[in-house]
DOTORNU-998162 format. One record per atom (N, C-alpha, C): residue in one letter; x, y, z; atom name. Coordinates in steps of 0.1 Angstrom, whole numbers, always signed. Layout:
BEGIN
+-----+-------+-------+-------+------+
! res !    px !    py !    pz ! atom !
+-----+-------+-------+-------+------+
!   a !     X !     Y !     Z !   CA !
...
+-----+-------+-------+-------+------+
This chain:
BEGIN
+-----+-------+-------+-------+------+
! res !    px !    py !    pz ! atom !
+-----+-------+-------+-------+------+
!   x ! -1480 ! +1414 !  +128 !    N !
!   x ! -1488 ! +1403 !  +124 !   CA !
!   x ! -1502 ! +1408 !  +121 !    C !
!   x ! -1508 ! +1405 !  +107 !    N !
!   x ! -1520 ! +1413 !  +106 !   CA !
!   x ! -1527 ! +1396 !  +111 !    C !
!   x ! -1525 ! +1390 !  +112 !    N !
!   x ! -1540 ! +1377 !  +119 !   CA !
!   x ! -1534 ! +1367 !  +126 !    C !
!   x ! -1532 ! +1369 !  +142 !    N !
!   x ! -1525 ! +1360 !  +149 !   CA !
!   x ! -1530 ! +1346 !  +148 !    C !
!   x ! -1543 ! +1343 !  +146 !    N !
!   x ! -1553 ! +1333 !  +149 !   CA !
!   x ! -1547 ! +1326 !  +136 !    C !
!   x ! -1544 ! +1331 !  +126 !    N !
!   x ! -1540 ! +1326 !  +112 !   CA !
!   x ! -1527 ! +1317 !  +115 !    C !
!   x ! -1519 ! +1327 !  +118 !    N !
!   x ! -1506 ! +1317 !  +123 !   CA !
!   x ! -1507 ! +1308 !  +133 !    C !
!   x ! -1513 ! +1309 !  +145 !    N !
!   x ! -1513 ! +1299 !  +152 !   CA !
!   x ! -1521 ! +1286 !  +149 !    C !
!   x ! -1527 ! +1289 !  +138 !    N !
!   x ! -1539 ! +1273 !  +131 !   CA !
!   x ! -1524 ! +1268 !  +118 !    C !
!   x ! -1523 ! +1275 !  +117 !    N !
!   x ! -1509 ! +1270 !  +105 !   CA !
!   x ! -1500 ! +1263 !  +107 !    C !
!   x ! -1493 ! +1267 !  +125 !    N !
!   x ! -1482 ! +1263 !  +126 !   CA !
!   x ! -1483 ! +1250 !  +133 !    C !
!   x ! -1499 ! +1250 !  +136 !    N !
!   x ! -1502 ! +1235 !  +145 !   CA !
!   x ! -1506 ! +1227 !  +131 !    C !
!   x ! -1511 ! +1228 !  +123 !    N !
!   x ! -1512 ! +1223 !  +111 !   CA !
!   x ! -1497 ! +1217 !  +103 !    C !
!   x ! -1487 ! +1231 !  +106 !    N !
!   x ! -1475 ! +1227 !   +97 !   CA !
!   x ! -1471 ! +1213 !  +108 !    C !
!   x ! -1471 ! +1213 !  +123 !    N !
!   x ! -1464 ! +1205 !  +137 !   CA !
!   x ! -1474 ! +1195 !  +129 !    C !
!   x ! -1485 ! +1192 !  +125 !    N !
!   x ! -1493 ! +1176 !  +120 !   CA !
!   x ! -1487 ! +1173 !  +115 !    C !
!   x ! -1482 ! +1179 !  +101 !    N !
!   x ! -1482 ! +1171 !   +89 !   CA !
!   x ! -1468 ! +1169 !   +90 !    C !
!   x ! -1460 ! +1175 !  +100 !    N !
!   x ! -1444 ! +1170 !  +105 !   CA !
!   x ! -1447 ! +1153 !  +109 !    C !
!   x ! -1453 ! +1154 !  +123 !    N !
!   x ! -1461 ! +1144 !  +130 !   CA !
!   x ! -1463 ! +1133 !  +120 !    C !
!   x ! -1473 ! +1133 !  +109 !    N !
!   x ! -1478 ! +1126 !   +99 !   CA !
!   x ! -1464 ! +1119 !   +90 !    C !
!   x ! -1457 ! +1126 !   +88 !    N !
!   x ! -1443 ! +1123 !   +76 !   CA !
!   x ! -1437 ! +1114 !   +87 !    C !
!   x ! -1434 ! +1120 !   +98 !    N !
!   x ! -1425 ! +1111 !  +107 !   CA !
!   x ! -1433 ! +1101 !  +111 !    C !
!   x ! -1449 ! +1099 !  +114 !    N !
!   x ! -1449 ! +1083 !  +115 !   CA !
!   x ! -1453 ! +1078 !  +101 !    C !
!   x ! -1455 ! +1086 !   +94 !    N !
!   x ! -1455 ! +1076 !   +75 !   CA !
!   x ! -1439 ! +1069 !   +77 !    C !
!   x ! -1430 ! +1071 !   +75 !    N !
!   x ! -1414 ! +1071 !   +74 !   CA !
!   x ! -1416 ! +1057 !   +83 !    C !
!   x ! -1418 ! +1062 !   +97 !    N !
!   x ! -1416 ! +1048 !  +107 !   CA !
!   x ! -1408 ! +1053 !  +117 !    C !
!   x ! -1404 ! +1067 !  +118 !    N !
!   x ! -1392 ! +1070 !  +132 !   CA !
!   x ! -1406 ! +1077 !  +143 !    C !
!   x ! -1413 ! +1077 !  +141 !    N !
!   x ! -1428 ! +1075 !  +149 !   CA !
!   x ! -1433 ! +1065 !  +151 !    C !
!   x ! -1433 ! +1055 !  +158 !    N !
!   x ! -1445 ! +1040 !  +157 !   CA !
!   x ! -1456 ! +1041 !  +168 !    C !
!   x ! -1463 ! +1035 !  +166 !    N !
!   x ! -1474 ! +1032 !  +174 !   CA !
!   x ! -1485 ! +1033 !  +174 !    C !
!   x ! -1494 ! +1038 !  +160 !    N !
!   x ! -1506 ! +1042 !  +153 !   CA !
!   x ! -1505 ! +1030 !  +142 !    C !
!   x ! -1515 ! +1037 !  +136 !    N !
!   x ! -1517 ! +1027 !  +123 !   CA !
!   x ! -1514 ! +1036 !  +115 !    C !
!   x ! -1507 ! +1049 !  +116 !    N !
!   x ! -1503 ! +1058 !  +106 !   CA !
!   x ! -1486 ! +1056 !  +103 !    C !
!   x ! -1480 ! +1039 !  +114 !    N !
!   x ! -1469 ! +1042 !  +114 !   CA !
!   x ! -1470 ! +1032 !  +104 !    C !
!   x ! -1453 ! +1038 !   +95 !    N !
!   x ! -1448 ! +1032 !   +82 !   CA !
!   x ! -1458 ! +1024 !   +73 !    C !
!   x ! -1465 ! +1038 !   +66 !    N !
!   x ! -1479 ! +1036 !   +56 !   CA !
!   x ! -1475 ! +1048 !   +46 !    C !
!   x ! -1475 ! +1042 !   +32 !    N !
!   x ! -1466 ! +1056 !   +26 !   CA !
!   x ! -1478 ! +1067 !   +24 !    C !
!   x ! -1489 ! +1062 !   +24 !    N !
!   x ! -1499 ! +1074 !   +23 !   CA !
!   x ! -1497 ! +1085 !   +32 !    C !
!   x ! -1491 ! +1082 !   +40 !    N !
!   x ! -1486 ! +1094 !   +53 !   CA !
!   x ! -1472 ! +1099 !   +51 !    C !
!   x ! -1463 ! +1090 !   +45 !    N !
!   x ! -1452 ! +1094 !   +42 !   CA !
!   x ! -1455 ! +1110 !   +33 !    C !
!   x ! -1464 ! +1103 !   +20 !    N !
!   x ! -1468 ! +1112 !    +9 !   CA !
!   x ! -1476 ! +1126 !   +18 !    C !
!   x ! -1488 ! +1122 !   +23 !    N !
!   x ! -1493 ! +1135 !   +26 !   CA !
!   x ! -1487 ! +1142 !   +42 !    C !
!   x ! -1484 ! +1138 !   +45 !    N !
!   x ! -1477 ! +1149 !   +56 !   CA !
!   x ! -1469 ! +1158 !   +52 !    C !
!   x ! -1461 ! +1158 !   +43 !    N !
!   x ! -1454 ! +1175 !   +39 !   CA !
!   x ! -1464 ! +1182 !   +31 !    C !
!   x ! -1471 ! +1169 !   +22 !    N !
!   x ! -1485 ! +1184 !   +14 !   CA !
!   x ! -1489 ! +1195 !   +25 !    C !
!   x ! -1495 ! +1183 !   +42 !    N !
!   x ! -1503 ! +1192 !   +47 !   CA !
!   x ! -1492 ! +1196 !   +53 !    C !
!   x ! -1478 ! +1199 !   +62 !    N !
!   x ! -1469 ! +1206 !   +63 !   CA !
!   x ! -1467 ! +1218 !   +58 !    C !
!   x ! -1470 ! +1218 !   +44 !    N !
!   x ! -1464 ! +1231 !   +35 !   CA !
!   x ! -1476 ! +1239 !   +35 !    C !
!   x ! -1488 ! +1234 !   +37 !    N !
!   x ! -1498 ! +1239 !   +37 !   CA !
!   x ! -1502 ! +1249 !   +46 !    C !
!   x ! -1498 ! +1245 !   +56 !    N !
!   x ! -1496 ! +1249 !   +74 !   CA !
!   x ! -1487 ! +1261 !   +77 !    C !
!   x ! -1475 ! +1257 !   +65 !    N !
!   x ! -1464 ! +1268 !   +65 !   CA !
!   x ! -1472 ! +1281 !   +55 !    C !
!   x ! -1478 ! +1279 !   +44 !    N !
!   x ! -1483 ! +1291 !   +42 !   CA !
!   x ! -1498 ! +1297 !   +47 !    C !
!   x ! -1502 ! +1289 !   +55 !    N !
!   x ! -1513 ! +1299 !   +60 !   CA !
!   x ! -1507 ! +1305 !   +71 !    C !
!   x ! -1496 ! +1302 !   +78 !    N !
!   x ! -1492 ! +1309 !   +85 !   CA !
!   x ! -1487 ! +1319 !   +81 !    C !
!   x ! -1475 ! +1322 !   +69 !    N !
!   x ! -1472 ! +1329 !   +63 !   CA !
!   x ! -1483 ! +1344 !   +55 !    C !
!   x ! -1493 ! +1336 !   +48 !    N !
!   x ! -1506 ! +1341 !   +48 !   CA !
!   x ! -1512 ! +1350 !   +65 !    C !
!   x ! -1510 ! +1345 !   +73 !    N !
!   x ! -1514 ! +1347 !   +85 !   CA !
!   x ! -1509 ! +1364 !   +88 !    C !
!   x ! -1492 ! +1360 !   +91 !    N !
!   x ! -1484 ! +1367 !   +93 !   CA !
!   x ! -1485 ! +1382 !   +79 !    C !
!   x ! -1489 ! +1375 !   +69 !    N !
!   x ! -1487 ! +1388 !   +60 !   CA !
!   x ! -1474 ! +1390 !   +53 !    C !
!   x ! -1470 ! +1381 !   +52 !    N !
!   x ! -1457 ! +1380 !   +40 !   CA !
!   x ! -1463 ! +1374 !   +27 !    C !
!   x ! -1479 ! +1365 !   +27 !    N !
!   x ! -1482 ! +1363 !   +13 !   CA !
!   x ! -1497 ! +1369 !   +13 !    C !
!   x ! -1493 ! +1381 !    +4 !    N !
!   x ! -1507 ! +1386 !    -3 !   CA !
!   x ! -1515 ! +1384 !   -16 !    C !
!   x ! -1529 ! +1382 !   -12 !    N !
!   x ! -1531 ! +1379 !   -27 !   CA !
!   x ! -1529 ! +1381 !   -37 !    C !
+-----+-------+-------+-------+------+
């Protein structure tokens, strides 16, 4: 792992925007983020986002 700190901010980031899809969707309730498609929509953006900084992190994507 060339940047542990990288991956560990990514993978909590990739776990939000999990978090975020599932209460966009509605199989999460109890916020005001439950079943609102703008969370539906952005929770995998920031998911995928999370997945490559960690990847970034780890050093499987170089500039």
């Amino acid at each position: 792992m060339k940047n542990p700190i990288l991956v560990v901010v990514g993978v909590i980031v990739a776990l939000a925007g999990l978090l975020f899809f599932l209460q966009g969707i509605g199989v999460v309730s109890g916020s005001g983020m439950s079943n609102t498609t703008t969370w539906s929509i952005l929770g995998p953006i920031i998911a995928i986002v999370g997945v490559l900084v960690a990847l970034r992190g780890s050093g499987r994507i170089r500039r």
